[in-house]
Z-matrix of the N, CA and C atoms (Angstrom, degrees):
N
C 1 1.464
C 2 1.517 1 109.25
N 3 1.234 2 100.18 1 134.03
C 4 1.596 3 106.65 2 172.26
C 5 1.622 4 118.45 3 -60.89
N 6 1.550 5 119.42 4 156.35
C 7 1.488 6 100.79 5 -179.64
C 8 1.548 7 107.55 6 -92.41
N 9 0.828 8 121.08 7 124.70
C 10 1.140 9 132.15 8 159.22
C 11 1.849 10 137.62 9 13.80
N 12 1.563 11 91.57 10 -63.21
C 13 1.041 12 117.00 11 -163.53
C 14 1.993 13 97.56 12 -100.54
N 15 1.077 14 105.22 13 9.49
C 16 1.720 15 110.38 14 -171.85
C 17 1.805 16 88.31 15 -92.83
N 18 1.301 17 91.68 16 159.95
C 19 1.774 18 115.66 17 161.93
C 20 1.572 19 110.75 18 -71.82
N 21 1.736 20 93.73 19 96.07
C 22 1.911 21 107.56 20 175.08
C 23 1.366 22 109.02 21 -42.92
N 24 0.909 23 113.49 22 -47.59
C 25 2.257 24 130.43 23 -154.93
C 26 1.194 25 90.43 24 -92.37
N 27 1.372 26 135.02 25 64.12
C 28 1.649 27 120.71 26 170.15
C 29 1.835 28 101.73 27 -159.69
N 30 0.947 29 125.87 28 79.64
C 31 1.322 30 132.37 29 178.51
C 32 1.808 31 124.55 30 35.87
N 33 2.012 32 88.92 31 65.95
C 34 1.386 33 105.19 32 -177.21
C 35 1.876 34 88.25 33 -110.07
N 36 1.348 35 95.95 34 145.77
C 37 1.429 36 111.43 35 168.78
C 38 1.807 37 113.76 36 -76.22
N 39 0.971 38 127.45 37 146.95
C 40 1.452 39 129.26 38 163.54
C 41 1.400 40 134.01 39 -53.27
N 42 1.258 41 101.58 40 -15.29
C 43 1.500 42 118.49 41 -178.86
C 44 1.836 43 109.19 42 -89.53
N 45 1.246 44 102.00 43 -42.02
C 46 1.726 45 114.45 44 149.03
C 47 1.372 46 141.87 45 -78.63
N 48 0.926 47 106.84 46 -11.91
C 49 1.416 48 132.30 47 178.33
C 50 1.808 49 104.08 48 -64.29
N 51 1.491 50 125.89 49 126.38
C 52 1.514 51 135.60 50 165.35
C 53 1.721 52 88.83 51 -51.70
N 54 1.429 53 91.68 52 151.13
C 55 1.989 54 125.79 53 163.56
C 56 1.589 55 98.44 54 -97.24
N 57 1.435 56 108.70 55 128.14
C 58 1.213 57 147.38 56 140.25
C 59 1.958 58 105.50 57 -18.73
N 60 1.031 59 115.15 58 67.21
C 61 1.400 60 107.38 59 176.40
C 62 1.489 61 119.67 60 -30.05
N 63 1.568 62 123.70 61 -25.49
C 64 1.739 63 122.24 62 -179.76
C 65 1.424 64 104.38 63 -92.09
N 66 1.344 65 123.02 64 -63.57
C 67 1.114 66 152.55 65 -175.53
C 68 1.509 67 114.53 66 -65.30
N 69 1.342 68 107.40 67 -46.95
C 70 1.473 69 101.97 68 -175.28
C 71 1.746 70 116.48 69 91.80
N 72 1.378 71 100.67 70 -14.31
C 73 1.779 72 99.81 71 -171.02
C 74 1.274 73 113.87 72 -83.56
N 75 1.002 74 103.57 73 130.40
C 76 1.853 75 119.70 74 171.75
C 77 1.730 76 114.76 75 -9.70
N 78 1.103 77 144.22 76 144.49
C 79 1.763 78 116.61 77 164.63
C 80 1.515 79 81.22 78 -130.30
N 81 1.776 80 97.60 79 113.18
C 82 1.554 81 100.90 80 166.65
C 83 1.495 82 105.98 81 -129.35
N 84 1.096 83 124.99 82 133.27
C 85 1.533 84 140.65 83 179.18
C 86 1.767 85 111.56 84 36.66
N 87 1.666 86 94.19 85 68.72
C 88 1.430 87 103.85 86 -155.74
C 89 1.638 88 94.57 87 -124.87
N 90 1.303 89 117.60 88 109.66
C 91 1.823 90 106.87 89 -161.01
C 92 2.122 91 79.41 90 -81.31
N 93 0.820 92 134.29 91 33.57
C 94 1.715 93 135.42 92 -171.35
C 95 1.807 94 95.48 93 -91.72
N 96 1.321 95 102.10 94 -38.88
C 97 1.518 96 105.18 95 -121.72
C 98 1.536 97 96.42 96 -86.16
N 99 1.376 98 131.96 97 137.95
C 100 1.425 99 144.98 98 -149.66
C 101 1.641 100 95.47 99 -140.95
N 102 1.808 101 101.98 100 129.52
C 103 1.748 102 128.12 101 -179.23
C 104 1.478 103 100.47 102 -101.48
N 105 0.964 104 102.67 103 153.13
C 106 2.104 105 117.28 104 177.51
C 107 1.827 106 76.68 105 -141.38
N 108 1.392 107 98.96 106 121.97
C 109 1.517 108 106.57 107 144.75
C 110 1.288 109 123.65 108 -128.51
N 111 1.184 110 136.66 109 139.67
C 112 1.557 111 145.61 110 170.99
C 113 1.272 112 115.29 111 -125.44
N 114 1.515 113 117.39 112 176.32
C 115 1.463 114 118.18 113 163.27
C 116 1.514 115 110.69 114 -120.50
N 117 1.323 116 113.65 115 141.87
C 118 1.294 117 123.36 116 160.65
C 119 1.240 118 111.14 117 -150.01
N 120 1.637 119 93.63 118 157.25
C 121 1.826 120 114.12 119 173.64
C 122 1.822 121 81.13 120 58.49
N 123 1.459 122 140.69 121 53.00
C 124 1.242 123 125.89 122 152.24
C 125 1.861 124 118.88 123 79.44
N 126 1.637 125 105.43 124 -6.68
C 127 1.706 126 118.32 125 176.62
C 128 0.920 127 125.26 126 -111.48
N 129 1.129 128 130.01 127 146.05
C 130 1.629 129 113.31 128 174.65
C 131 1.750 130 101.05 129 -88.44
N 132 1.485 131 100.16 130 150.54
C 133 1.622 132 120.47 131 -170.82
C 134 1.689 133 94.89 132 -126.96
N 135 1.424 134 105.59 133 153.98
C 136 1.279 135 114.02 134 -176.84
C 137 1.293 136 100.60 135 -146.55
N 138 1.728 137 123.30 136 145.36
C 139 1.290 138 118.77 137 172.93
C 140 1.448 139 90.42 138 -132.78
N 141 1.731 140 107.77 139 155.63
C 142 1.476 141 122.70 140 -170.70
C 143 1.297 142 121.18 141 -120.75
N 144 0.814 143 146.63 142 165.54
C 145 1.716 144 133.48 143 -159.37
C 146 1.370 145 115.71 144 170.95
N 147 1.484 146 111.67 145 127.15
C 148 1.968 147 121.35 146 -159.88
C 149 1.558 148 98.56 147 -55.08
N 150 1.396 149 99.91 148 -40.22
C 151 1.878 150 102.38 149 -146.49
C 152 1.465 151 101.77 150 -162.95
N 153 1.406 152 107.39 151 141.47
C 154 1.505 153 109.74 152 -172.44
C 155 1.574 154 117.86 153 -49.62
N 156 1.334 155 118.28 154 -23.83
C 157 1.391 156 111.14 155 176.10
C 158 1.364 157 119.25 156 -83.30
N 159 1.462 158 144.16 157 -2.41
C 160 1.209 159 150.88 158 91.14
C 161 1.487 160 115.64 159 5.40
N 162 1.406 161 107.92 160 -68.48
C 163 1.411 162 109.39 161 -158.86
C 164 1.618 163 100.29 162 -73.04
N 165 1.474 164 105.92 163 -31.47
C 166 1.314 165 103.09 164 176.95
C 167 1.513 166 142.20 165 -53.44
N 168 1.491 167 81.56 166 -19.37
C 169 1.730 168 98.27 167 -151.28
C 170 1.541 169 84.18 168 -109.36
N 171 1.186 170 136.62 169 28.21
C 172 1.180 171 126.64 170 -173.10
C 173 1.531 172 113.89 171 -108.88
N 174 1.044 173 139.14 172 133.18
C 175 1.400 174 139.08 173 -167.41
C 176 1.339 175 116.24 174 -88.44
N 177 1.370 176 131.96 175 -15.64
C 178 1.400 177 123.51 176 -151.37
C 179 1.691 178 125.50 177 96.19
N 180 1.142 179 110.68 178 -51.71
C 181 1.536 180 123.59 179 -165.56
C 182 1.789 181 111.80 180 -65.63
């Protein structure tokens, strides 16, 4: 897994590359691609997403 906090859009392979929490699609070297991090239950959680309308459409759950 990629870290997190690195530059997605910069010569990541697809096979490493975070899933699209709506979509499901790969985000590899995608200057699109938008992080939500929070904490819960005491961890930090991160959600990943191609393109803001993705991120939009995303519920939380």
């Amino acid at each position: 897994m990629v870290d997190p906090t690195s530059d997605h859009h910069e010569d990541i392979d697809e096979e490493d590359a975070p899933n699209c929490e709506v979509c499901g699609a790969p985000i590899a070297n995608e200057v699109t691609h938008r992080v939500i991090t929070w904490i819960a239950d005491d961890s930090v959680q991160t959600a990943h997403f191609c393109d803001e309308d993705c991120r939009a459409e995303w519920d939380g759950e």
